[in-house]
N, C-alpha and C positions, 0 to 999 in steps of 0.2 A: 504493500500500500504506500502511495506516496506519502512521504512529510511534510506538514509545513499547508495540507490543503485544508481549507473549513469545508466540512462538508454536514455539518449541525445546522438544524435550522433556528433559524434566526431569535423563534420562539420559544420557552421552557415547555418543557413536557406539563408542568402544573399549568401555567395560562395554556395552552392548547387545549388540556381538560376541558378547562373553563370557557372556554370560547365554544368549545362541541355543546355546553350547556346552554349558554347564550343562545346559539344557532337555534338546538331545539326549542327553547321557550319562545322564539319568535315565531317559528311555525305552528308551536299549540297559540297563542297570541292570535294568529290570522283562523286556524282553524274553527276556534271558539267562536266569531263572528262571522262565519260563512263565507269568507273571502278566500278566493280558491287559487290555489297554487298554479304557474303556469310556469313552460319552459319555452325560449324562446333562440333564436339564433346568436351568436357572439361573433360572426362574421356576417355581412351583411353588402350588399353589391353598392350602399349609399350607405353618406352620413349626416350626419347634424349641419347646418350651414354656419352657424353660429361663431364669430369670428373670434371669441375670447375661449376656444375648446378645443383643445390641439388634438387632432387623432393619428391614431397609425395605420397606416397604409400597408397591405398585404400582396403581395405581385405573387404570382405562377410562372413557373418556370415555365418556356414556349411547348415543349412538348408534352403538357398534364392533359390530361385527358376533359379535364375540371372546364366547363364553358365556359368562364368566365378569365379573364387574364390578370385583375383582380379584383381586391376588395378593400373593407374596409373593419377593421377590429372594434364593433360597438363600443359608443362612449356611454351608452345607456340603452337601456330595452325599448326606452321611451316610443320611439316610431313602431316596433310592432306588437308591444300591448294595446295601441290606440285602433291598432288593426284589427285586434281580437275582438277592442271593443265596438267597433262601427260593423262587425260582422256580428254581434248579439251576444258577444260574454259577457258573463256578468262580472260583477267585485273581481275583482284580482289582481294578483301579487308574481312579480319575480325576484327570485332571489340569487344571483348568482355572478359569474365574473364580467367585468367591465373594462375597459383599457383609455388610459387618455396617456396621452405623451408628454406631459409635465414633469419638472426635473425631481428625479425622487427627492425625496426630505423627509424631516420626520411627521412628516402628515399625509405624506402623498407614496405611493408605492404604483407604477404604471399600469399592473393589474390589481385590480384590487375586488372585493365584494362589494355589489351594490342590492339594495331592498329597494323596490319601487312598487307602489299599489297605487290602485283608482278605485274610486267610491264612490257608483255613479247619485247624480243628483245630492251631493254635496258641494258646500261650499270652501272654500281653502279655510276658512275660522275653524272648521267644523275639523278640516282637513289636522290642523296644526293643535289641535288639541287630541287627537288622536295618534298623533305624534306622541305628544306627552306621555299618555296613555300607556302607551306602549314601551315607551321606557321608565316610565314606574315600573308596569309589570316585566320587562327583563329584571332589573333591577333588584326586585320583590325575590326574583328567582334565584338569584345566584346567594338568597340564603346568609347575608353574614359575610361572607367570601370574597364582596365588592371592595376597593378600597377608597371608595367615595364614599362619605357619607351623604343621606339622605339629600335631594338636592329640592331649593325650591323653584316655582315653575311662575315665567310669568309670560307675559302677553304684552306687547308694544308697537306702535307702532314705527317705522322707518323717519317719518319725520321727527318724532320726534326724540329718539334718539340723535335725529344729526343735531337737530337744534341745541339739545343737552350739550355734545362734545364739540360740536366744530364751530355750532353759533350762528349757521344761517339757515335758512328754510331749505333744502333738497329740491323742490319742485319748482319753487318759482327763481330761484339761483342760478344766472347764467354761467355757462361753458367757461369764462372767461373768469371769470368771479371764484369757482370753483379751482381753476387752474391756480391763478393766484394765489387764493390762499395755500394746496397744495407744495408750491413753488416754499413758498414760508412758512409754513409748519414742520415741514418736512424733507426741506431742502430738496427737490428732487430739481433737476435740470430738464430733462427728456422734454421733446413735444411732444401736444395729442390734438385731433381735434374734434376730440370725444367727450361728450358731456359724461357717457359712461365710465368711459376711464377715469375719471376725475373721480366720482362718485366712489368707486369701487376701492380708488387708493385712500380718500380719505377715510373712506367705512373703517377699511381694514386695517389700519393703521392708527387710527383715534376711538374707535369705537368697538370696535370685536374684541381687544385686551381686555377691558372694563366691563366684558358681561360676565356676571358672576352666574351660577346655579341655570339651570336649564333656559334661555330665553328666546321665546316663536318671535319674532319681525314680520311686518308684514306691510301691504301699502307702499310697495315698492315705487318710486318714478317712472314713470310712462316709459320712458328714454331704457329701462333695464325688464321689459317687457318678457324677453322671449317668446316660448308659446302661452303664455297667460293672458286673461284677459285683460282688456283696460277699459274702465270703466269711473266715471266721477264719485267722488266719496261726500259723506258730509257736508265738509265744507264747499264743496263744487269742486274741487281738483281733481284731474282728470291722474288716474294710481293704477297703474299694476296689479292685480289681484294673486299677489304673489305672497310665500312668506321663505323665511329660511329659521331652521331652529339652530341653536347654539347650546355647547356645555361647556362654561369655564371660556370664553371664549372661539373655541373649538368651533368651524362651521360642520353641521352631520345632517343637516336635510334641506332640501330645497325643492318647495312646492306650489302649485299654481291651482286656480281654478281656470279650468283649460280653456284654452282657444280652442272654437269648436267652425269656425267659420274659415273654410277654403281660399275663400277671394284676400283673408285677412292673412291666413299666411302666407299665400301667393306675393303678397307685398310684403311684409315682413323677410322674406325669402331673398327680395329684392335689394330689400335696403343691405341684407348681411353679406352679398357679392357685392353691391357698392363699398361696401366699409373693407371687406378683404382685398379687393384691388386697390384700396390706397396703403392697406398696410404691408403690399409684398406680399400677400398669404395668395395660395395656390385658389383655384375653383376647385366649387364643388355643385357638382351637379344636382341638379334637384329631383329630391323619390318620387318619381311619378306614382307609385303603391301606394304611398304616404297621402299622396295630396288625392288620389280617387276614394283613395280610404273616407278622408277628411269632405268630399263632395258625395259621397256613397251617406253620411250623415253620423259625426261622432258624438252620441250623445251626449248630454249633459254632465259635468264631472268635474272630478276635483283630481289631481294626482301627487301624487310627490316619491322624491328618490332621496335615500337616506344611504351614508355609509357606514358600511356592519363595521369595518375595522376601525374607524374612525370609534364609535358608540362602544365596539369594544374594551381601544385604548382610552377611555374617556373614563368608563367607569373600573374598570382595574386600576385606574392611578396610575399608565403609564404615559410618555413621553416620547416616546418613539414608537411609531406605527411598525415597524418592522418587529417590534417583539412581542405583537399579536397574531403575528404571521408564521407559517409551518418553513415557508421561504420566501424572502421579499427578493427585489431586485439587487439585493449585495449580494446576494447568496446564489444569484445563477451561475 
């Protein structure tokens, strides 16, 4: 045998117990409320258009048999559970691996476990408390074992978190304003001429450290839409119907109450090839499957994708995703 090679996974044979526990209490979790397990492809001939979600690319050597020349390593189930659901499935859940091409760290590993479920004729409030839900009950399950203590759960929304940390309104806050302050909080140089970019660097940087115990976001800006819906709130501004839940600052879920409207993301799809031709990023073809799915008629719904490694490392008290892992990306 060679010396000198690791060939140990990443993770302790006790946290991999623990994580097998994890796993199953999420599945009695979904069972318990009729939401039904589903398996779906991790290769896929499209992907996401979405310009802030790096994917990997899959080629075929010229003489495979395989029709296609290639593909693309799912960045989420997202496009074909909505397929299942605009063909008549009900509630349901996948659980399983996901790939995005972000530089590993101690939160990001390139394959990783993703949970994503729909609910139909919910709303994303309804959605993000279900979230909770669900990590109480993991939580509850691992018995003593966790090294979080009990965590508490709140609700807020996107404004007004920014207003708290950074001091201005998020929605009616221009591009430029945003940049600025950015530029001097946080000394960054870089140009952008993304209101989302902005957005996203001050979030994460002033505001995701400072969330303590489990917290849903929600009310997202127009401008960081994806497929959710957007729609006027309260006070008349036109929000996102998106949330993201946090532990300890940690982001683990990110959910919408869906765009159900074809023509809406025909332009949405639009805007995401304009934005990645100014930033150098490759085309991406649009799922024709997707969008007949989407004009075939996707019901009413809520979804959201949560990361199991992420939720694992979160409530075992650790710090590095790789030691939740049987083998992360150091260990290929």
């Amino acid at each position: 045998m060679a010396e000198g090679i690791l060939w140990q996974p990443t993770a302790s044979v006790d946290v991999l117990v623990q994580r097998a526990r994890i796993v199953a209490s999420i599945r009695r979790f979904f069972n318990d409320r009729d939401v039904l397990e589903v398996t779906v492809p991790s290769l896929g001939a499209r992907t996401v258009s979405d310009p802030f979600i790096d994917t990997l690319q899959v080629a075929c050597p010229p003489h495979a048999a395989f029709r296609r020349v290639s593909g693309y390593l799912q960045t989420s189930p997202e496009y074909f559970l909505k397929r299942l659901l605009s063909s008549g499935m009900p509630d349901c859940y996948y659980m399983g691996v996901a790939f995005r091409a972000d530089e590993p760290s101690a939160k990001h590993n390139p394959e990783f476990t993703m949970l994503e479920w729909y609910r139909l004729g919910w709303d994303e409030q309804q959605l993000c408390r279900s979230v909770f839900d669900l990590i109480r009950y993991v939580h509850k399950a691992l018995d003593g074992q966790s090294e979080v203590p009990p965590l508490s759960y709140t609700l807020t929304s996107y404004q007004a978190l920014f207003e708290q940390y950074v001091g201005v309104n998020p929605h009616s806050a221009s591009m430029v304003e945003l940049k600025r302050l950015a530029q001097s909080k946080l000394d960054v140089q870089f140009e952008a001429d993304t209101k989302s970019v902005w957005l996203d660097l001050l979030f994460s940087h002033l505001i995701e450290p400072s969330l303590k115990g489990c917290v849903g976001v929600f009310d997202y800006p127009k401008e960081q839409s994806a497929l959710a819906n957007v729609v006027d709130n309260s006070s008349g501004i036109a929000v996102a119907k998106r949330f993201e839940v946090y532990i300890n600052g940690v982001e683990l879920a990110n959910g919408y109450q869906e765009l159900t409207c074809a023509n809406t993301f025909e332009r949405r799809y639009q805007e995401d090839c304009i934005v990645r031709k100014q930033e150098g990023l490759p085309p991406i073809a649009r799922d024709e499957k997707f969008v007949a799915a989407m004009k075939a008629g996707l019901p009413e719904c809520a979804g959201v994708a949560l990361g199991v490694d992420r939720l694992i490392m979160c409530l075992l008290g650790e710090q590095d995703i790789a030691r939740v892992m049987a083998f992360s990306y150091r260990s290929m």
